[in-house]
Backbone as a ProteinNet text record, in pm:
[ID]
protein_1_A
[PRIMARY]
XXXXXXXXXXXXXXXXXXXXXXXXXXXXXXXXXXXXXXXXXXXXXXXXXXXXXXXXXXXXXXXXXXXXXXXXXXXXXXXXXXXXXXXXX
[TERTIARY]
401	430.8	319.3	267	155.1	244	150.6	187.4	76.1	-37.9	-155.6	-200.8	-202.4	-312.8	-372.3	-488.9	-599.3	-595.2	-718.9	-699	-811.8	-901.9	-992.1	-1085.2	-1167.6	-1240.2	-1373.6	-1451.1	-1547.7	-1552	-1661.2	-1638.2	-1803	-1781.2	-1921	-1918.7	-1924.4	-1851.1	-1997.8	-2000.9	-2104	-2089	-2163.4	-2141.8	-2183.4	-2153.1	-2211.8	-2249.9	-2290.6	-2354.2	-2349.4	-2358.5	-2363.9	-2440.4	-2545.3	-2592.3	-2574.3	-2552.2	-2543.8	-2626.4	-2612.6	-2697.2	-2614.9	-2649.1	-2606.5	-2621.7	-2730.5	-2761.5	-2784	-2693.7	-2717.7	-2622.5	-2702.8	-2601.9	-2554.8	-2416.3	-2437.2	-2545.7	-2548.2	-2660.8	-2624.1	-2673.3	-2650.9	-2711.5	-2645.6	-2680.9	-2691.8	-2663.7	-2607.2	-2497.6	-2444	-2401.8	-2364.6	-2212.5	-2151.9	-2106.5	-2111.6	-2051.5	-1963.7	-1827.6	-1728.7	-1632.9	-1553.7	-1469.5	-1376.9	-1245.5	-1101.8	-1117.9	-1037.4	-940.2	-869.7	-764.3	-636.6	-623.1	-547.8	-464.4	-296.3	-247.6	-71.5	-38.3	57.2	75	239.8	328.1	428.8	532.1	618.4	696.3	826.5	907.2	1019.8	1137.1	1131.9	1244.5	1189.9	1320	1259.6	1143.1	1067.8	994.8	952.6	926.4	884.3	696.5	666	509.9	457.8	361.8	331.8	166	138	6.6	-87.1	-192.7	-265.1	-309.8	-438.5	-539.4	-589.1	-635.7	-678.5	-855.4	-896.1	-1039.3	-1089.3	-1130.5	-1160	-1323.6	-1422.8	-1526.8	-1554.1	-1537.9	-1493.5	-1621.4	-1658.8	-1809.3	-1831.8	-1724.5	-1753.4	-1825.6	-1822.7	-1847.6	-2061	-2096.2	-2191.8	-2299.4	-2400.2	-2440.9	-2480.7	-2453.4	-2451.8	-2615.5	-2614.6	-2749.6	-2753.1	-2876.1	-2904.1	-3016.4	-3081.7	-3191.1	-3174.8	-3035.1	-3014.5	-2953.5	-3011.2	-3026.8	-2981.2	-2909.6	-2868.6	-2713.5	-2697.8	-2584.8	-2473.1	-2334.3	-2243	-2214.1	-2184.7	-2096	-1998.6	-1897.9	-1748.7	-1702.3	-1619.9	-1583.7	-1364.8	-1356.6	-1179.6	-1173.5	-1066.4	-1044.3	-946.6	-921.8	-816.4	-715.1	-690.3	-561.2	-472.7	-577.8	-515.2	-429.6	-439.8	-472	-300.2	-209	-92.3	-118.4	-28	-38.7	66.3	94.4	208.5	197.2	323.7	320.2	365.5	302.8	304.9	316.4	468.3	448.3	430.9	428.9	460.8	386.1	219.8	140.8	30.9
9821.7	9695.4	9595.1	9495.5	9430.8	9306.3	9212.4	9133.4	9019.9	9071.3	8909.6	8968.1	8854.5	8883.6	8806	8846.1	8711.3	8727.6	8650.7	8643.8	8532.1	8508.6	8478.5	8458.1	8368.1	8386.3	8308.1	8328.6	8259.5	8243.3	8135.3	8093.3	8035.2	8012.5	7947.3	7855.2	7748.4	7677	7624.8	7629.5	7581.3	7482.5	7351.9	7264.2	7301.8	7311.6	7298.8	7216.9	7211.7	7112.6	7213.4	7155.9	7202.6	7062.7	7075.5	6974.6	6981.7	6868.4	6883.2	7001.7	6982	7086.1	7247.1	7290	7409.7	7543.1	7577.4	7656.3	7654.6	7537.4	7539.5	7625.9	7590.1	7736.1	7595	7698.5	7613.6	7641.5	7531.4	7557	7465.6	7572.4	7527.1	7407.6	7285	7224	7180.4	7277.1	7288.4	7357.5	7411.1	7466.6	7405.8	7446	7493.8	7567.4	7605.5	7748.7	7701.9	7749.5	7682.2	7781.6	7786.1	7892.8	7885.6	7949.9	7927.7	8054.2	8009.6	8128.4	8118.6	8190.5	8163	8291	8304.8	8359.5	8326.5	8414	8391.7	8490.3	8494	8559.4	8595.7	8682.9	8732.8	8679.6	8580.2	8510.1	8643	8615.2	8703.9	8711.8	8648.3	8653.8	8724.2	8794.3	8891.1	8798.6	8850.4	8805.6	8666.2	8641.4	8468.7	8450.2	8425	8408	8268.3	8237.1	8143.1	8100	8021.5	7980.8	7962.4	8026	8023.5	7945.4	7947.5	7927.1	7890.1	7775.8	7780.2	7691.4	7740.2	7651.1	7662.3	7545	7577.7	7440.5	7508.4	7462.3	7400.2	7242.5	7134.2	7051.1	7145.5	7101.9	6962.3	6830.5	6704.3	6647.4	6757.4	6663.3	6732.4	6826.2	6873.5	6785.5	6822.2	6801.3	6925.1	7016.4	7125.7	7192.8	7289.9	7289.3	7284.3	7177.9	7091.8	7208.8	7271.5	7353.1	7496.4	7563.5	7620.9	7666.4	7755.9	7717	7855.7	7934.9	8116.9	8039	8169.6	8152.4	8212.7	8188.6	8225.4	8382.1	8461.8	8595.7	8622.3	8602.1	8586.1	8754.3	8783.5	8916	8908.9	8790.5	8780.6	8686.1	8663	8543.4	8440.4	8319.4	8261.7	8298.6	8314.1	8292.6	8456.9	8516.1	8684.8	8725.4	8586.8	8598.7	8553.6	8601.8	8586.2	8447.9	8361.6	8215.5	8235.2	8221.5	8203.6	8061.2	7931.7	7867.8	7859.7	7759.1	7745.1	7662.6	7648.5	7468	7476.4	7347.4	7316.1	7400.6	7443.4	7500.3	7398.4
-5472	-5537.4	-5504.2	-5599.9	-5598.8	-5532.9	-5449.8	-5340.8	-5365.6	-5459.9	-5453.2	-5604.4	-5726.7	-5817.6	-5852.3	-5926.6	-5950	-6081	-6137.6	-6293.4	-6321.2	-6452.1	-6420.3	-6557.8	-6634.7	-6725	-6758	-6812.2	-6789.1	-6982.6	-7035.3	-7162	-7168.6	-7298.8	-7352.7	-7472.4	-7456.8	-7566.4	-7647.2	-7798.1	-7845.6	-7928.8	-7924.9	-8028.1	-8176.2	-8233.5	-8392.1	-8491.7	-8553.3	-8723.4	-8798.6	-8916.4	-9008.2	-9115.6	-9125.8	-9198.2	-9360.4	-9430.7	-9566.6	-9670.3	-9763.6	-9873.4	-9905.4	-9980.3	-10076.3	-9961.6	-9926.6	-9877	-9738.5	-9656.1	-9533.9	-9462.8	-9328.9	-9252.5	-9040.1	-9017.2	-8891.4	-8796.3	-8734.4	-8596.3	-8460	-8393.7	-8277	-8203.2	-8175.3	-8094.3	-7953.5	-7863.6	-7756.9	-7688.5	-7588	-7514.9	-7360.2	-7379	-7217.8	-7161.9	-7072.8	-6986.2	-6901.2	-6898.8	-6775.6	-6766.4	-6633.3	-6611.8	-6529	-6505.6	-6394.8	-6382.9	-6263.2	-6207.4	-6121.5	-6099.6	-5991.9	-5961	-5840.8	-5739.3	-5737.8	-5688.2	-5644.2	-5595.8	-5502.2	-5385.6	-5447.1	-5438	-5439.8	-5322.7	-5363.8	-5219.3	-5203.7	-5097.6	-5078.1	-5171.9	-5312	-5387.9	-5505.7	-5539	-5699.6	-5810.2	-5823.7	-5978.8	-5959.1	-5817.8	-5812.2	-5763.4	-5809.6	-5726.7	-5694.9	-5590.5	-5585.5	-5611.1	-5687.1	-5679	-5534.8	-5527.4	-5382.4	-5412.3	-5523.9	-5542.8	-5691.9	-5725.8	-5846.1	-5848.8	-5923.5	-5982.4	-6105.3	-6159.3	-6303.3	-6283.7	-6326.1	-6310.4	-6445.4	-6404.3	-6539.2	-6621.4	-6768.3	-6796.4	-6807.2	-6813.6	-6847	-6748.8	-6673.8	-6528.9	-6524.2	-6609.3	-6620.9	-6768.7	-6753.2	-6873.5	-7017.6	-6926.5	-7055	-7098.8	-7208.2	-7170	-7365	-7317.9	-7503	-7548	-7500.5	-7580.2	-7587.1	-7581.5	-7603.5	-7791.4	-7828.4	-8002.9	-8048.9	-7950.1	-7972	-8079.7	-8146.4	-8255.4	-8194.8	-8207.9	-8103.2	-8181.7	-8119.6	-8158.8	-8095	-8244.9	-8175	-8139.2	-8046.5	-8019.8	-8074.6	-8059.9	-8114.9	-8224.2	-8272.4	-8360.9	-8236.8	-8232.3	-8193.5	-8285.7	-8383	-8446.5	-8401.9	-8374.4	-8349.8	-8197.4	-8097.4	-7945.3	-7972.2	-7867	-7849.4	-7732.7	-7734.3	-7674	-7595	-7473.6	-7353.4	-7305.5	-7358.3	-7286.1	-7127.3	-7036.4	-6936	-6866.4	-6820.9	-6756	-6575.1	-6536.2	-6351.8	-6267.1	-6329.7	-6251.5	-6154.1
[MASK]
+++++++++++++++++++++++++++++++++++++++++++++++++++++++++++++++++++++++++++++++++++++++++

């Protein structure tokens, strides 16, 4: 029986434009990279866990990187991703 799990993701968020005209395409104006992860430990009661540990490395607090000009390639859709809300963490 598992007693500690972690969990964990890292991301890349890109700004976009899309400038006017017929034949335009988006482009990249920049980029951020930011990421969490937590821990929780298994307390002595059925099916209860407790948060150890959490961090989530918060880009507002960064400036991001502006000359980065790569085009994003998505690997999921959001609309396809099953959503679990989550409260009192």
């Amino acid at each position: 029986m598992r007693t500690k799990v972690e969990n964990g993701n890292s991301f890349k968020m890109y700004f976009m434009h899309r400038p006017p005209g017929t034949f335009s395409i988006w482009v990249t104006l920049g980029t951020v990279t930011w990421f969490w992860s937590a821990y929780a430990d298994k307390t002595g009661a059925p099916n209860e866990w407790r948060l150890s540990e959490r961090r989530i490395d918060q880009p507002a607090k960064r400036t991001g990187n502006t000359t980065d000009r790569t085009l994003p390639i998505w690997s999921a859709n959001g609309n396809e991703t099953h959503w679990v809300e989550v409260r009192n963490i």
